[in-house]
C-alpha positions in Angstrom: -61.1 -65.4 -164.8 -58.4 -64.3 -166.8 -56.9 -60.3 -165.6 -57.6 -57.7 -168.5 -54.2 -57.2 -170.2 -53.2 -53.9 -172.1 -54.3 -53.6 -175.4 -51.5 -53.9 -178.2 -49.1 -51.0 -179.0 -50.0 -50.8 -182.3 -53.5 -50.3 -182.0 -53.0 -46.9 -181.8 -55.8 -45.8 -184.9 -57.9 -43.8 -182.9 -61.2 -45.1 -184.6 -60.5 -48.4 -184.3 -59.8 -47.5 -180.0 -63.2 -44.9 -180.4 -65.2 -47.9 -181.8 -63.7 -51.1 -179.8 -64.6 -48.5 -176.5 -67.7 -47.7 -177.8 -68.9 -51.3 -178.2 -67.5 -52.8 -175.1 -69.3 -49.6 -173.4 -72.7 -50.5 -175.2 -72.2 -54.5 -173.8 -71.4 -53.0 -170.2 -74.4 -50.7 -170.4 -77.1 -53.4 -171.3 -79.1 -54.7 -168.8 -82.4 -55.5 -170.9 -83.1 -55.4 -174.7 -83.7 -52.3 -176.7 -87.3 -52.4 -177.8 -86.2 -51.8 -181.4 -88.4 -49.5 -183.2 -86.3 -50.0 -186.5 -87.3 -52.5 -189.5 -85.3 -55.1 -190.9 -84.5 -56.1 -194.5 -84.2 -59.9 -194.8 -82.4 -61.2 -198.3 -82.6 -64.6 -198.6 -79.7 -66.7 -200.7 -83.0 -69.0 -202.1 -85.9 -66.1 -202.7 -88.0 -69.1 -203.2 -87.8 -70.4 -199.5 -90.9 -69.4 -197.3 -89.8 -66.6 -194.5 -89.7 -68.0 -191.3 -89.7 -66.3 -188.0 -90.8 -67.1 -184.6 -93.1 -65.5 -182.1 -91.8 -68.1 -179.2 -88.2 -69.8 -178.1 -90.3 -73.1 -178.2 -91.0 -72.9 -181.6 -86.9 -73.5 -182.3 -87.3 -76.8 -180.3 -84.2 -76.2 -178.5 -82.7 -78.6 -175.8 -83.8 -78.3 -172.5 -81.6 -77.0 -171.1 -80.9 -74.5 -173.6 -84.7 -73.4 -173.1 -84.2 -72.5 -169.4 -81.0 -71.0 -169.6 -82.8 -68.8 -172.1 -85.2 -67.8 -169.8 -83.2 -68.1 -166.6 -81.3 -65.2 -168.5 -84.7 -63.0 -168.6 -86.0 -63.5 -172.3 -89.8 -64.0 -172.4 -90.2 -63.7 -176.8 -87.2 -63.5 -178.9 -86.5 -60.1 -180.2 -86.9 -58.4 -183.5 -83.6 -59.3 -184.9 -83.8 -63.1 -183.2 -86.8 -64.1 -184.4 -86.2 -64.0 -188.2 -82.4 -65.0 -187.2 -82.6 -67.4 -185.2 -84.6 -70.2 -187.8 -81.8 -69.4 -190.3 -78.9 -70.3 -187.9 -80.6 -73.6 -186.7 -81.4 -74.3 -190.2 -79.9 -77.7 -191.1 -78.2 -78.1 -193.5 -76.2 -75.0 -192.1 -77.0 -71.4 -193.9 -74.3 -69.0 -193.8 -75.9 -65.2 -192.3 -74.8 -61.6 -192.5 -76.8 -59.9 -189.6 -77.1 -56.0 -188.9 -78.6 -55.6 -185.8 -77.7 -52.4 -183.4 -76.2 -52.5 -179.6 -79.0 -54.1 -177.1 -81.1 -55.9 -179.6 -80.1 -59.5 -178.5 -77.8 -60.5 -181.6 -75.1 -62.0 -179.0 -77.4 -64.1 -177.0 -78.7 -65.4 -181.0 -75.3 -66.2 -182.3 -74.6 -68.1 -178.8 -77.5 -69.5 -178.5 -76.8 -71.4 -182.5 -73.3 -72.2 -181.2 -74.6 -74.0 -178.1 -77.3 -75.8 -180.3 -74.8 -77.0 -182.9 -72.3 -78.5 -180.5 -72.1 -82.1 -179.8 -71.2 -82.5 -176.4 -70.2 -85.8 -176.6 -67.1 -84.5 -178.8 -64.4 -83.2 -176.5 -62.5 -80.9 -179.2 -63.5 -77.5 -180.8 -66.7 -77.3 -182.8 -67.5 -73.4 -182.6 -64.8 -70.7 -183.1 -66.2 -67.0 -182.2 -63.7 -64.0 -182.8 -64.3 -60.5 -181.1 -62.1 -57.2 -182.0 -61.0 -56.9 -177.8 -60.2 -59.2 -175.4 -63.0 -57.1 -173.2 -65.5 -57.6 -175.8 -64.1 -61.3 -176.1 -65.0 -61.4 -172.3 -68.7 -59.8 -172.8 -69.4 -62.5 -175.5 -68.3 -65.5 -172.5 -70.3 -64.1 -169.8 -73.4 -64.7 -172.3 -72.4 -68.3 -173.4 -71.6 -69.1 -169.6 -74.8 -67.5 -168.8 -76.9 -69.6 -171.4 -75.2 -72.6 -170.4 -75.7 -73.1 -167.3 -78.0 -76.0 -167.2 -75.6 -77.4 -170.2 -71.9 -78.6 -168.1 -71.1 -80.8 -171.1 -69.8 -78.2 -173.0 -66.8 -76.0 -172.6 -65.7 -72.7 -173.2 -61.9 -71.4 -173.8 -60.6 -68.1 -174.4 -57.8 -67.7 -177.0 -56.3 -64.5 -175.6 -53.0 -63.1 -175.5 -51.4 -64.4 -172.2 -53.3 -67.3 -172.1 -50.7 -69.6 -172.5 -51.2 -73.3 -173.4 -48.2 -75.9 -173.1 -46.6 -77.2 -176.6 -48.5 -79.9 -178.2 -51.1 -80.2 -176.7 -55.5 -80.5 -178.3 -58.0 -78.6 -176.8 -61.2 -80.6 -175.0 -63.6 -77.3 -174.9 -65.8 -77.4 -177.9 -66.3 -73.1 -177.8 -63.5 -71.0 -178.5 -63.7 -67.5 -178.1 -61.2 -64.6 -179.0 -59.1 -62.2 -180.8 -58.0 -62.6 -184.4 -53.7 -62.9 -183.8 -54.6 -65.7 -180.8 -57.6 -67.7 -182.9 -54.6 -67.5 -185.9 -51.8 -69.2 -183.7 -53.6 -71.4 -182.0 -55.2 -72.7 -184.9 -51.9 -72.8 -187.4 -48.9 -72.6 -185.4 -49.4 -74.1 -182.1 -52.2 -76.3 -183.1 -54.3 -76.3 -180.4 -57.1 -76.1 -182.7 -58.0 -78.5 -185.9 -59.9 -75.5 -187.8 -61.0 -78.5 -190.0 -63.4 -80.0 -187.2 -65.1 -76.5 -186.9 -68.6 -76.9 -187.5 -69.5 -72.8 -186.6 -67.3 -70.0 -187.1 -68.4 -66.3 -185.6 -67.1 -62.5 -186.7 -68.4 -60.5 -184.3 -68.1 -56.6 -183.8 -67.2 -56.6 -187.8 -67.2 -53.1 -188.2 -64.6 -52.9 -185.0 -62.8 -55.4 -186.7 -61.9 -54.1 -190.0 -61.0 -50.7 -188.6 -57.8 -52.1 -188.1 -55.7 -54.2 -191.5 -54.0 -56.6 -189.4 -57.3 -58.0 -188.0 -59.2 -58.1 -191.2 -56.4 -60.4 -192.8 -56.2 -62.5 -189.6 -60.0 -63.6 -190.4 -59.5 -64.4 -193.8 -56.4 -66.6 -193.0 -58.8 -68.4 -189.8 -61.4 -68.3 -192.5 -59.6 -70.3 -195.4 -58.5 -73.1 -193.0 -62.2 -74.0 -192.1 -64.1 -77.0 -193.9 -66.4 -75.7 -196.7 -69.5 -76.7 -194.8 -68.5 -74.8 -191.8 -71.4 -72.6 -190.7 -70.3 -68.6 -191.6 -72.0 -66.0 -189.0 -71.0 -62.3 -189.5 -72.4 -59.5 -187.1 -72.3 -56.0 -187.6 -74.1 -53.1 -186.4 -73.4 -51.1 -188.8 -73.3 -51.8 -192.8 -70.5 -49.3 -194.6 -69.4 -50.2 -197.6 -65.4 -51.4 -196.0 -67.8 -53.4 -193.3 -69.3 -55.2 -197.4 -66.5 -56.3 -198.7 -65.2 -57.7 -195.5 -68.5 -59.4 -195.5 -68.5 -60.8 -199.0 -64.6 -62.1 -198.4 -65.4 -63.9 -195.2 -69.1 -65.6 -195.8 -70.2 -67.4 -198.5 -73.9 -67.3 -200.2 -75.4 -65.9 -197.1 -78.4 -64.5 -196.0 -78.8 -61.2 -195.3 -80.5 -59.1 -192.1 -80.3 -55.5 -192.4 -81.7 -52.2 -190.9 -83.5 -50.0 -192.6 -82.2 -46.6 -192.7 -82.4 -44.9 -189.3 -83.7 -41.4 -190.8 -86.8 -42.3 -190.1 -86.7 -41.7 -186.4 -86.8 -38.3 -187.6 -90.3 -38.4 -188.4 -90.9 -38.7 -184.3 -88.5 -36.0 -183.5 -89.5 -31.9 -183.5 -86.1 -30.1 -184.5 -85.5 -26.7 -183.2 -82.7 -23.9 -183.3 -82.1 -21.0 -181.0 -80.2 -17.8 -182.3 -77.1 -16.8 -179.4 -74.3 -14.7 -179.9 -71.8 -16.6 -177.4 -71.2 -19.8 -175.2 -72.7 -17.2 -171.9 -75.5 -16.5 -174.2 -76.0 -20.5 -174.8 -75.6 -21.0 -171.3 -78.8 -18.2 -170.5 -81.0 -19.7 -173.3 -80.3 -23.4 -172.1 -82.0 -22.0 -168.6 -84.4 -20.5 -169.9 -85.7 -23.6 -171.9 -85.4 -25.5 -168.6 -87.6 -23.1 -167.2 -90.5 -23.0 -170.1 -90.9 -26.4 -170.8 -91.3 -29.7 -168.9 -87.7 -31.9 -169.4 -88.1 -35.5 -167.9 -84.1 -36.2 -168.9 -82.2 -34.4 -171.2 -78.5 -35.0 -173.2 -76.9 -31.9 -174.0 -73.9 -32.2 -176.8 -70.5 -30.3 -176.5 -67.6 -30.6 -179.2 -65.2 -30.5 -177.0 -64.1 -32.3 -173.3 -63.5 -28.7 -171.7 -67.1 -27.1 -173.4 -68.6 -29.9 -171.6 -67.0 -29.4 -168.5 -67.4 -25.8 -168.5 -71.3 -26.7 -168.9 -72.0 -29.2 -166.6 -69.7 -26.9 -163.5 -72.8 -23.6 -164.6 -75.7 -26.0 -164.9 -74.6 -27.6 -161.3 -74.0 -23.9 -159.7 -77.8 -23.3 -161.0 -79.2 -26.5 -159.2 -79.4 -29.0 -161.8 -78.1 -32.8 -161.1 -76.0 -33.6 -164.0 -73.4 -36.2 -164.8 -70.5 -35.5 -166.9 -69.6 -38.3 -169.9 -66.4 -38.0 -171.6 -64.0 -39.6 -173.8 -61.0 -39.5 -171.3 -62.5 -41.8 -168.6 -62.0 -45.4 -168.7 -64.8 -47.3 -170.3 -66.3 -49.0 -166.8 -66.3 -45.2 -165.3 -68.4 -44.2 -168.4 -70.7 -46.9 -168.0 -71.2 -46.2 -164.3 -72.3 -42.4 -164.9 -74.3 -43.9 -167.6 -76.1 -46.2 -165.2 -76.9 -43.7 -162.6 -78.2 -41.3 -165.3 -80.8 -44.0 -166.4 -81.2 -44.6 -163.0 -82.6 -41.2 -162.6 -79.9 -39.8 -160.1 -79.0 -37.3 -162.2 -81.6 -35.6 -164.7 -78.6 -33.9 -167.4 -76.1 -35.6 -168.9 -73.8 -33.4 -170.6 -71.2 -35.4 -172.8 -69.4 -34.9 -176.4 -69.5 -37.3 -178.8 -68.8 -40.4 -176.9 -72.4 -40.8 -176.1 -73.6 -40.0 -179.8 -74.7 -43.7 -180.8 -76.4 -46.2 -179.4 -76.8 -45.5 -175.7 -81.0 -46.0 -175.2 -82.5 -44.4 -172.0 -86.8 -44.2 -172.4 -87.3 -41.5 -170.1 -84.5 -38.7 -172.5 -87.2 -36.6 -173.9 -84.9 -33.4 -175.2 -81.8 -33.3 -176.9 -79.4 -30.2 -176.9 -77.0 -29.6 -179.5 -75.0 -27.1 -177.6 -72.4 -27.2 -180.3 -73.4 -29.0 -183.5 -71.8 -31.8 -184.9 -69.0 -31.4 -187.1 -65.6 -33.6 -189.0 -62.0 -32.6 -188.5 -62.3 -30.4 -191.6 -65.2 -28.3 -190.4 -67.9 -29.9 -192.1 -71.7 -30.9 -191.1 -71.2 -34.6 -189.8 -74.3 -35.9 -190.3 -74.2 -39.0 -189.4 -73.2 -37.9 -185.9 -76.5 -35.5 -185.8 -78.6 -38.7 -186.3 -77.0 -40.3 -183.5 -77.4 -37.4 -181.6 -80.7 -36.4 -181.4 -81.9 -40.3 -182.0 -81.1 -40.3 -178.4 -84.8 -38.9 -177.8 -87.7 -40.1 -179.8 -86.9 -43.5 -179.6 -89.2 -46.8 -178.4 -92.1 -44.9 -180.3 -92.3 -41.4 -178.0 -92.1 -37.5 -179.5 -88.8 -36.4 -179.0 -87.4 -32.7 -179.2 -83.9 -31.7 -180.4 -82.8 -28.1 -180.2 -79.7 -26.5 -181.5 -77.6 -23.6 -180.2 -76.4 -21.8 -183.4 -74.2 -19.0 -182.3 -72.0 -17.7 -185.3 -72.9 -17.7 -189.0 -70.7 -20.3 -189.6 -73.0 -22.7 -187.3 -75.8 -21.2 -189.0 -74.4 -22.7 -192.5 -74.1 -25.8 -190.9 -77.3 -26.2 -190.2 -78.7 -25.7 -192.9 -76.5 -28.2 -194.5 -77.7 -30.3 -192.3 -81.4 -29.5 -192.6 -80.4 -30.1 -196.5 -78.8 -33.3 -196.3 -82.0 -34.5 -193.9 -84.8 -32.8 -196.1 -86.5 -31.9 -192.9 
């Protein structure tokens, strides 16, 4: 296996690093599927085609050996997004999808498991190009396909990474192709390893990573344009802003559509709380005393910044509690391993800022702590991050409890902003 190399000087946008870290974190994490609790939206190009879903992997009359690698992986029923994606991406003639689907819910085993179905092993040149933000994530996605295909030899994988260098001239024999935009671009225009036009399946993932940066968004296109018309478009995303759109609507063709509905309704599950302090000591006292009047299975308690949280997790420790520490200076496998052991139970607080906010699932979280609430660089209520937040409990159909410290009027004002934005 190829060594990690250093990401690229001019990555430096620091939402683009936040997000790339956040997803490669989320694949790392993932041992098992999330149990999905969300609903999906399905828009069909032809509204007059029949929905079809599946209840069953056999159902998708998949090769052989395809079948066992699927369950050799540990999938018993395809998941939530799978089943109503899956039909569309094995469709013949090929139908082009746009598919929301958050971290954990299986959407990388669905788009490998269409690429593996599509090949032809009996054709030793590319047939399925699949382009990741990282070369980490890059990684993550070959793991899967080598995973899947194990019971399938015939067919080969490559990575087109930086520092994987090929010799001049010559064609490529694998018939999968995974990597990052600027390597997919060269080998497929200037060195030529590649003939785009013999590409029958062609895969954005991580879109929302991807177009946090310009130069990666026009790589895609350009990978895009060379492809043959009836190339199969698949374009993953797990979330759906408006830039994420008309990245979308550039890249893929009359597709179908999977999306989420909104995630506000996880508030319905959640009780939402607020206690009245007058300082970070005064937090500190009513934090304990919480632990003391109410029965806490695991909790996630959220600070705004690295030293609040150290500062926290050093008290709670001196008064007995086992708690892990998550922050955005550790290197994404460290995060992952605190993360492991906190599901794990080893530790029963995990105090973190907002590096944990999204999309980190753990069943047994039953109280969420807003030590310091969520707010943007200019002071004002992030929302959005206050979902993530206290989604963190409530989640595979349980009650969850969220309580915020408000300390200052000013915090006070921002939650009731908050409270306004959310109706609740």
């Amino acid at each position: 296996m190829l060594g990690l190399y250093k990401v690229r000087s001019e990555r430096n946008c620091s939402d683009y690093n936040n997000k790339s870290a956040q997803s490669l974190l989320n694949k790392l994490i993932r041992s098992n599927l999330v149990n999905t609790t969300n609903q999906v939206e399905v828009l069909q190009k032809d509204p007059s085609s029949p929905l079809y879903s599946v209840r069953s992997f056999e159902e998708l009359h998949l090769k052989p050996q395809l079948l066992r690698g699927v369950y050799g992986m540990g999938f018993n029923r395809p998941s939530k997004i799978q089943e109503t994606a899956l039909p569309m991406m094995l469709a013949e003639p090929a139908q082009n999808l746009i598919a929301q689907s958050q971290s954990g819910t299986g959407k990388t085993a669905a788009f490998v498991l269409a690429m593996l179905s599509h090949v032809d092993p009996n054709l030793n040149h590319p047939q399925c190009l699949c382009v990741s933000p990282t070369y980490e994530l890059a990684l993550q996605t070959g793991k899967v396909i080598e995973q899947m295909g194990k019971h399938y030899p015939e067919v080969k994988l490559v990575y087109a990474i930086r520092g994987n260098k090929l010799p001049r001239g010559m064609k490529l024999e694998e018939q999968i192709v995974i990597g990052t935009p600027g390597t997919m671009l060269d080998w497929c225009s200037k060195f030529r390893f590649i003939d785009p036009k013999k590409i029958k399946v062609f895969v954005l993932d991580e879109a929302d990573v991807m177009i946090a940066t310009q130069g990666h968004q026009d790589q895609s296109i350009r990978i895009q344009r060379m492809l043959p018309k009836n190339c199969q478009m698949l374009l993953f995303s797990a979330t759906f802003e408006e830039s994420v759109w008309s990245f979308a609507q550039r890249i893929v063709p009359e597709p179908n559509i999977i999306k989420l509905k909104r995630e506000e309704e996880t508030l319905d599950t959640i009780k939402q709380y607020y206690v009245l302090c007058n300082s970070k000591e005064e937090k500190f006292q009513a934090l304990c005393n919480i632990y003391g009047g109410i029965t806490i299975a695991q909790a996630m308690i959220f600070c705004h910044t690295r030293k609040t949280a150290g500062w926290l997790a050093g008290e709670l420790s001196r008064e007995g509690h086992q708690v892990a520490l998550l922050s955005g200076e550790m290197q994404v496998e460290q995060r992952a391993a605190v993360i492991e052991r906190f599901r794990d139970g080893k530790e029963k607080v995990l105090v973190t800022t907002n590096v944990c906010a999204r999309g980190i699932d753990v069943e047994q979280v039953s109280v969420v702590i807003n030590f310091d609430l969520p707010v943007d660089r200019e002071g004002n209520p992030d929302n959005e991050t206050y979902l993530h937040r206290i989604g963190r409990t409530g989640r595979f159909g349980k009650r969850g409890l969220a309580i915020n410290m408000v300390d200052s009027k000013m915090s006070m004002n921002i939650l009731n902003r908050i409270q306004d934005h959310f109706s609740k």
